[in-house]
C-alpha positions in Angstrom: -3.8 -121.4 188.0 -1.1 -119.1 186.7 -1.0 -119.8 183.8 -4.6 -119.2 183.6 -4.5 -115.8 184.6 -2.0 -114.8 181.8 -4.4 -116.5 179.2 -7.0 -114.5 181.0 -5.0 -111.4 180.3 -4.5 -112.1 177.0 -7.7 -112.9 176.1 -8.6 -109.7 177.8 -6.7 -107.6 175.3 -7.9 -109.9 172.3 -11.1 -109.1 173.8 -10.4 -105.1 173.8 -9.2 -105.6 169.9 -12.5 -106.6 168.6 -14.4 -104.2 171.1 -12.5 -101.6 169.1 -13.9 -102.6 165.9 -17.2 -101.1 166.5 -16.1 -97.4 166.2 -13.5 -98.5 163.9 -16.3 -99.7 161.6 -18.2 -96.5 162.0 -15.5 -94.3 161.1 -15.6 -96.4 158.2 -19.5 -95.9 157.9 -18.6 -92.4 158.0 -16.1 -92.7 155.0 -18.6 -94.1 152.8 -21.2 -92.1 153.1 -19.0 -89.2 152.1 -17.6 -90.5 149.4 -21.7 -90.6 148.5 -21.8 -87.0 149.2 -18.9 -87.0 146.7 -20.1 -89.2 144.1 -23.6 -86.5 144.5 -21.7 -83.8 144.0 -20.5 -85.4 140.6 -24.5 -85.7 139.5 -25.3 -82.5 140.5 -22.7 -80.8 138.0 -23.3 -83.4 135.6 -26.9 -82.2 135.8 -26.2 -78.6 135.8 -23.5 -78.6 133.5 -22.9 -82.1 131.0 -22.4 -85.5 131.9 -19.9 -88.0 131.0 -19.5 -87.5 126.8 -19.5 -90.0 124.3 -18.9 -88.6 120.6 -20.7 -91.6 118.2 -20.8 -90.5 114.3 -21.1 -88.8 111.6 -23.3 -91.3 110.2 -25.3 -90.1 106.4 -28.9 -90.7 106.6 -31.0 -90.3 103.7 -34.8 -90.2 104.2 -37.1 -91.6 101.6 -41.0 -91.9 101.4 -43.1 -94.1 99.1 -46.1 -94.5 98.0 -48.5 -98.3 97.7 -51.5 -99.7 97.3 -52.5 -101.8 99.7 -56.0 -104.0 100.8 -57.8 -102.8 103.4 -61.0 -103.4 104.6 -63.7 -100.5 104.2 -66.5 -99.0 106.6 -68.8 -101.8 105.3 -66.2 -104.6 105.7 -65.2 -105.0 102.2 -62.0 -104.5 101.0 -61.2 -102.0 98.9 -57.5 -100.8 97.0 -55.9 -98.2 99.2 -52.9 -95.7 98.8 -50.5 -95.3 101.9 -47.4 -93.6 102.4 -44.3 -95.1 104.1 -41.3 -94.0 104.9 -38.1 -95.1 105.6 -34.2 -94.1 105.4 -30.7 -94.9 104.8 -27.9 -95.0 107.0 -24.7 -95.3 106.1 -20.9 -94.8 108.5 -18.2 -92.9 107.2 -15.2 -94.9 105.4 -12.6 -92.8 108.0 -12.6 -91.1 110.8 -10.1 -88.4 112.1 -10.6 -87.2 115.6 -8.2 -85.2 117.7 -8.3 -81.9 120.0 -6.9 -80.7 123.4 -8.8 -81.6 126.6 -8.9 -78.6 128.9 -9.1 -79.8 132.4 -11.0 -77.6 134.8 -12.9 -78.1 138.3 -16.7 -77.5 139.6 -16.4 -77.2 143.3 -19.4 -78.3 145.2 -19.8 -77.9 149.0 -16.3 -79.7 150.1 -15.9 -81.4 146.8 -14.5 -80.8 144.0 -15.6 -82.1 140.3 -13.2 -82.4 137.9 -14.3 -81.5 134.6 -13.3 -80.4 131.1 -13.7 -78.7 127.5 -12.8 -81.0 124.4 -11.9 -78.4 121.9 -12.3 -81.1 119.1 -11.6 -81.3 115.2 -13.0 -84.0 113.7 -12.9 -84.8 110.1 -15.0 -88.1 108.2 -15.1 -89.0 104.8 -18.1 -91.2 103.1 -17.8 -93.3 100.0 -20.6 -93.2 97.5 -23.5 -94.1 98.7 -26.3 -96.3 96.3 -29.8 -94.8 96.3 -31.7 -98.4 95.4 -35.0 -97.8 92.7 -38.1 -98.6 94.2 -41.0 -97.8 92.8 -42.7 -95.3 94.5 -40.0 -94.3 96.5 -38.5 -90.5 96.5 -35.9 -89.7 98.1 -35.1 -86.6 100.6 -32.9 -84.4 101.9 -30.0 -86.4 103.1 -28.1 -85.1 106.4 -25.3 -85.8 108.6 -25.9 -86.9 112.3 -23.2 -86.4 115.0 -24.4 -88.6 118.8 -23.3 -86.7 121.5 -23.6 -88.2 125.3 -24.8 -85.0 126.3 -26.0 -81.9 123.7 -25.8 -79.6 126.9 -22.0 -79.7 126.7 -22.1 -77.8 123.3 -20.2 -74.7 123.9 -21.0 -71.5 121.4 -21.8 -72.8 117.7 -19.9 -75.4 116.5 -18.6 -75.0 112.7 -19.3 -77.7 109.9 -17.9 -77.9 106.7 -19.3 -80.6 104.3 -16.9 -80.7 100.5 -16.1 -77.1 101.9 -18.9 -75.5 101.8 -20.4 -74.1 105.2 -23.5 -76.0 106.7 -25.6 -75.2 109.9 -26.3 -78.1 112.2 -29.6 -78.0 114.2 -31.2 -79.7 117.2 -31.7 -83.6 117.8 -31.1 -86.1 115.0 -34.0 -85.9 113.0 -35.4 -89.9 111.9 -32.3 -91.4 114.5 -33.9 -89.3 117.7 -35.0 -91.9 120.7 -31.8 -94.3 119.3 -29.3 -91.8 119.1 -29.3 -88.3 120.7 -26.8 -85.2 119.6 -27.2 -82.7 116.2 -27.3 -83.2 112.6 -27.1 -81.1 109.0 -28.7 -80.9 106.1 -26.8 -81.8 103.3 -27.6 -81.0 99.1 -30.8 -82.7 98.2 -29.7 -85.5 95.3 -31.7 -85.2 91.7 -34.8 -86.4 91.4 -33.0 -89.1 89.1 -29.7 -90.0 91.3 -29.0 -93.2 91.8 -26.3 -92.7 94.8 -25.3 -90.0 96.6 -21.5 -88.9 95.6 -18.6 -89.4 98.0 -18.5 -86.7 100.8 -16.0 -85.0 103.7 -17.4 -83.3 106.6 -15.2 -81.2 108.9 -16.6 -80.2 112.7 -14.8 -78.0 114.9 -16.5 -77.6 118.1 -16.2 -76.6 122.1 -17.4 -80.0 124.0 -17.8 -79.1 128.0 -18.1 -82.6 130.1 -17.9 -84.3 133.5 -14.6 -86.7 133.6 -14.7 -88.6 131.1 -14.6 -88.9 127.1 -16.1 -91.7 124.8 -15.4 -91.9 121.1 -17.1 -94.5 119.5 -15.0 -95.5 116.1 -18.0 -96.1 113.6 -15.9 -95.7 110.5 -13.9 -98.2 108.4 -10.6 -96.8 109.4 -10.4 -94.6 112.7 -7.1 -92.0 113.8 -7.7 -90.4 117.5 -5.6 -88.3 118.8 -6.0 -86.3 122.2 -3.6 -84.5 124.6 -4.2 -82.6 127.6 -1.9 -80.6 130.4 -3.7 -82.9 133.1 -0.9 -85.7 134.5 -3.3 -88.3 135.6 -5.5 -89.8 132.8 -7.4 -92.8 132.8 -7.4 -95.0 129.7 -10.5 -97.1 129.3 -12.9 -98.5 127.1 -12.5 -101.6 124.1 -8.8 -100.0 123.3 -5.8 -98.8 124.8 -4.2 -96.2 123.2 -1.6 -97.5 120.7 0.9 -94.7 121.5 0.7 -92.8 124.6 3.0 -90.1 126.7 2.2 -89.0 130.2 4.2 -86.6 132.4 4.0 -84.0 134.6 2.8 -81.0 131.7 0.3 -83.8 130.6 -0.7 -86.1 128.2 -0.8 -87.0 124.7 -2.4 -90.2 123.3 -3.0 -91.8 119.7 -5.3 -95.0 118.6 -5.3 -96.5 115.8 -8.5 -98.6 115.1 -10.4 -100.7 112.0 -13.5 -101.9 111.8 -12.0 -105.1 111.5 -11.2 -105.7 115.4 -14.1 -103.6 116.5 -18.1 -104.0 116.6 -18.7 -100.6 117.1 -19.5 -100.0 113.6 -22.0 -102.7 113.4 -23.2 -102.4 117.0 -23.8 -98.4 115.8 -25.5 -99.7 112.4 -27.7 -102.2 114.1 -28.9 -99.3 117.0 -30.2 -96.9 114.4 -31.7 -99.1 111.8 -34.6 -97.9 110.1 -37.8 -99.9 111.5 -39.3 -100.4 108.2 -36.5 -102.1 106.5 -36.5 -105.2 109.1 -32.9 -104.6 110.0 -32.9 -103.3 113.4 -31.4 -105.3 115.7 -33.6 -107.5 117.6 -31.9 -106.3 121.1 -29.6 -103.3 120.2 -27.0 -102.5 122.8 -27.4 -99.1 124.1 -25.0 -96.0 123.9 -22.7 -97.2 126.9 -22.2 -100.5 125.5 -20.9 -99.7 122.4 -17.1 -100.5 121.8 -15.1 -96.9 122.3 -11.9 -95.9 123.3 -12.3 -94.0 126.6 -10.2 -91.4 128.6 -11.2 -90.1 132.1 -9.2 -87.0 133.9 -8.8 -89.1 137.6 -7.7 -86.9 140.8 -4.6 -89.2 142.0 -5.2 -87.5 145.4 -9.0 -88.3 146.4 -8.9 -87.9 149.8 -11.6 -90.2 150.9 -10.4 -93.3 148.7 -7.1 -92.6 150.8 -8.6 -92.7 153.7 -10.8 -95.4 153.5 -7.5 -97.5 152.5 -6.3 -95.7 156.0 -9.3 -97.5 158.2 -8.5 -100.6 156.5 -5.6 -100.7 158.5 -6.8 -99.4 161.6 -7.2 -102.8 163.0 -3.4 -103.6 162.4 -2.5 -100.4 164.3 -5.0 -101.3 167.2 -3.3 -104.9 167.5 0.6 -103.7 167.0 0.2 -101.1 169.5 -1.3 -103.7 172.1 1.7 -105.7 171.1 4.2 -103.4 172.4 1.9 -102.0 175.2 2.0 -105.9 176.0 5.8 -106.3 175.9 6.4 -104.1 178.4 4.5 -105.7 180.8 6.1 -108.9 180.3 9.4 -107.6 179.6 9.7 -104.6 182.6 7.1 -106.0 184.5 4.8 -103.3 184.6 0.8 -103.3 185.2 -1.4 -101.6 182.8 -4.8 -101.5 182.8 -7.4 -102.7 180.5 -9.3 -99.5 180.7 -6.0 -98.0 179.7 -5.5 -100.4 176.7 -8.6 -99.1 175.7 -8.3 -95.7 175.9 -5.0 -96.0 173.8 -6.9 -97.8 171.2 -9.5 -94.8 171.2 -7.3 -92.6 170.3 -5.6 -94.8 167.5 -9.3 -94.6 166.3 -9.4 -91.0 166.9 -6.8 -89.9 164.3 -9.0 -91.9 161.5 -11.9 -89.1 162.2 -9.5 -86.2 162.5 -7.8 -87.8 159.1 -11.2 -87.7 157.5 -12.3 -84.4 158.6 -8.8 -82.6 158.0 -8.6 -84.2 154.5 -12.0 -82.8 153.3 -10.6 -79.3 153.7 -6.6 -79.1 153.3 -3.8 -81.7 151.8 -4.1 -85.0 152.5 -0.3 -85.0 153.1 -1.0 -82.0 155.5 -4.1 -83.4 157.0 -2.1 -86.6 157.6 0.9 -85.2 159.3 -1.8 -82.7 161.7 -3.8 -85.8 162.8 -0.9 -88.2 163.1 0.9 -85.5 165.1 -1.9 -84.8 167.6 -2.6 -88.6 168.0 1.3 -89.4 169.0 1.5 -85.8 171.5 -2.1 -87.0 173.3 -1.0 -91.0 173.3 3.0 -89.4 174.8 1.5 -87.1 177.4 -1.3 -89.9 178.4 1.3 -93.0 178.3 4.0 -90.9 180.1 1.3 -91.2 183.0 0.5 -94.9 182.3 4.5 -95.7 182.5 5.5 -93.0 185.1 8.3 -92.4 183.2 8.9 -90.0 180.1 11.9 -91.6 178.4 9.7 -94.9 178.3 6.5 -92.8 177.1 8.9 -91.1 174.2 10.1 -94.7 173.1 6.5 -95.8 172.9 5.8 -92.0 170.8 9.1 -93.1 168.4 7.5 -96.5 167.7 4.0 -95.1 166.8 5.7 -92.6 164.6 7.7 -95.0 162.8 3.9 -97.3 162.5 2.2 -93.8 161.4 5.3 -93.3 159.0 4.8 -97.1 157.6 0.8 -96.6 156.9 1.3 -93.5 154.4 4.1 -95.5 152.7 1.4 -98.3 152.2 -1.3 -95.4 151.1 1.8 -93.7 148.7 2.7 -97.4 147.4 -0.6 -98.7 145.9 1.2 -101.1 143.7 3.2 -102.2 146.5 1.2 -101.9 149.7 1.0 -105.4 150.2 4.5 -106.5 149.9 5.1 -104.1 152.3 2.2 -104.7 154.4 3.3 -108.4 154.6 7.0 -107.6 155.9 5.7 -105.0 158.3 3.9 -107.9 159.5 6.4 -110.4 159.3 8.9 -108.6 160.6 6.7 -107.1 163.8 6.2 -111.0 164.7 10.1 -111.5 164.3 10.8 -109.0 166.7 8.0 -110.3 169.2 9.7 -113.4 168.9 12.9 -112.3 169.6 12.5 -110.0 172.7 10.6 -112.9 174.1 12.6 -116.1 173.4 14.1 -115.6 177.0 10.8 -115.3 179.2 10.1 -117.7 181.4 6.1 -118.0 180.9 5.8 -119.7 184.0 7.6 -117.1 185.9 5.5 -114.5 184.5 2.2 -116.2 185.2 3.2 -116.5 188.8 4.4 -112.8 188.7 0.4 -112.1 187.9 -0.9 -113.5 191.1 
């Protein structure tokens, strides 16, 4: 029967754990549906302002029409020789590609959020080989022009400057024959002669101001493709098909080189296959869309977002529920005290508690300083209230020490991503060798009957 009453307790307490896990799981609620408020904030400016960017291009298109005779049946149902006019054009990517600039990191704050933008003051330079106008009969060909894709024309900041074999060119809204597969600007270039049979070899230079929303796609379309991008923001993100080949990143920035052939990439063809003219019979059967083109990516993160902290934070709030019942458990068996379930509970409330005041601290100050706040009001409510539990102070301040040090251990797992559960699993372990050794000398037995 003794030893039924000590299960009974313990089960109690096991029983108070998972009771805990309701508000625990709100709080986490909570933590998600801000970080939609967050990821809302992010459309909104990306609506306002530019979204994400993705720079695809130059690509050469020459237009053509022609003119056939075809059958076709007449208003009496005969058929009779008609002329029609199609039309067409050529595409054609540049042989290299030379992209580089300065990304100028800036911020969009929205309610309690902050966006984290930029301005990709960019200098690109392409280069086309000769380009063969096939003979057709009937066919003329136009005005041919470049075409630049841009994720978002919005972002365009000012008038960008173009240069094609060094003369000056103007660039003009949409993308002429490629609008609907590709969006962004394009250029007229020199009409060929009536008799040309190719167009000569070409080299366009664009300097332009490109505002966006955290991240920056370049798609390498040409033969041979050189990027190079730096920035004074310290946290990057390197995504996309490629890594860059050489990279620096420090605390005054970062600078970052690739290095990519059409030979270990699709984009070119993936690009080709998008914007193929109808007529011809070359489009692509299921083109892939912009976003799933090969590119080489780079995002400007914020190391410190304070909700993906915290909602690592509550996924350790059941660990800080169960270790504090462990000691609050120990000193019952070990100085024979009584507490309370209702006072277990109302400890494990106010573990909860700091959770909410971590969230709600974090959204306006430091997460460093919102941490040490809530921790620090957590530990002087849980001394002053456990001082009462214990009747004794010195106790109550060794139970306040322990909870620091557990407070102290949870932002060293948040700090240590890499790391956090190496040392989550020797916390663990090494919480279970202490139990174990404080209580290799009870006498269960004893304690049971001490219960009664």
């Amino acid at each position: 029967m003794t030893s039924f009453k000590l299960l009974l307790r313990f089960l109690t307490v096991g029983a108070l754990v998972l009771l805990l896990l309701v508000p625990l799981a709100m709080i986490r609620g909570l933590v998600q549906d801000r970080q939609i408020h967050r990821a809302e904030a992010v459309q909104r400016v990306a609506e306002g302002m530019a979204g994400p960017q993705r720079l695809a291009g130059p690509l050469r298109v020459v237009p053509w029409t022609a003119t056939r005779r075809v059958n076709a049946a007449g208003a009496d149902g005969r058929l009779e020789l008609r002329e029609e006019t199609v039309s067409g054009y050529l595409v054609q990517a540049p042989a290299t590609l030379h992209a580089g600039g300065v990304l100028l990191p800036e911020a969009r704050r929205v309610g309690l959020y902050d966006v984290r933008v930029f301005r990709w003051q960019a200098e690109l330079e392409a280069t086309f080989e000769p380009l063969a106008l096939p003979r057709v009969d009937g066919r003329r060909y136009g005005t041919p022009y470049l075409a630049f894709g841009l994720g978002d024309v919005r972002g365009l900041v000012g008038t960008p400057g173009l240069e094609v074999d060094g003369a000056a060119a103007r660039l003009s809204a949409g993308t002429a024959d490629l609008g609907g597969r590709l969006d962004g600007v394009h250029a007229r270039l020199v009409p060929p002669a009536a008799d040309a049979s190719r167009l000569e070899a070409s080299r366009a230079r664009l300097r332009m101001d490109l505002a966006g929303t955290r991240s920056l796609a370049i798609v390498p379309v040409a033969d041979s493709n050189e990027v190079r991008l730096r920035s004074a923001w310290p946290h990057p993100s390197f995504g996309g098909r490629f890594l860059p080949s050489q990279r620096e990143v420090g605390a005054e920035g970062f600078s970052a080189s690739w290095s990519v052939s059409s030979l270990a990439s699709a984009a070119r063809a993936q690009v080709l296959a998008a914007v193929a003219d109808p007529a011809t019979g070359q489009a692509a059967s299921r083109p892939g869309a912009p976003a799933d083109w090969d590119s080489l990516e780079v995002a400007l993160v914020d190391p410190v977002d304070a909700h993906t902290r915290v909602d690592r934070a509550t996924k350790y709030g059941v660990l800080f529920v169960v270790l504090t019942f462990v000691g609050f458990a120990l000193l019952e068996l070990v100085r024979g005290l009584r507490i309370h379930p209702l006072q277990y509970l109302m400890v494990g409330l106010a573990l909860a508690v700091f959770f909410l005041l971590l969230l709600a601290l974090s959204e306006h100050v430091a997460f460093g300083l919102a941490y040490l706040a809530s921790a620090a009001a957590c530990i002087g409510l849980q001394f002053a209230y456990v001082s009462g539990v214990l009747r004794s102070w010195w106790r109550a301040g060794v139970f306040a020490g322990l909870l620091s040090g557990l407070y102290g251990m949870l932002y060293s797992l948040l700090a240590a991503e890499d790391h956090a559960l190496l040392m989550g699993s020797l916390l663990l372990f090494g919480v279970l060798a202490l139990v174990m050794l404080v209580t290799r000398r009870i006498d269960w037995y004893e304690r049971s009957a001490s219960l009664g």
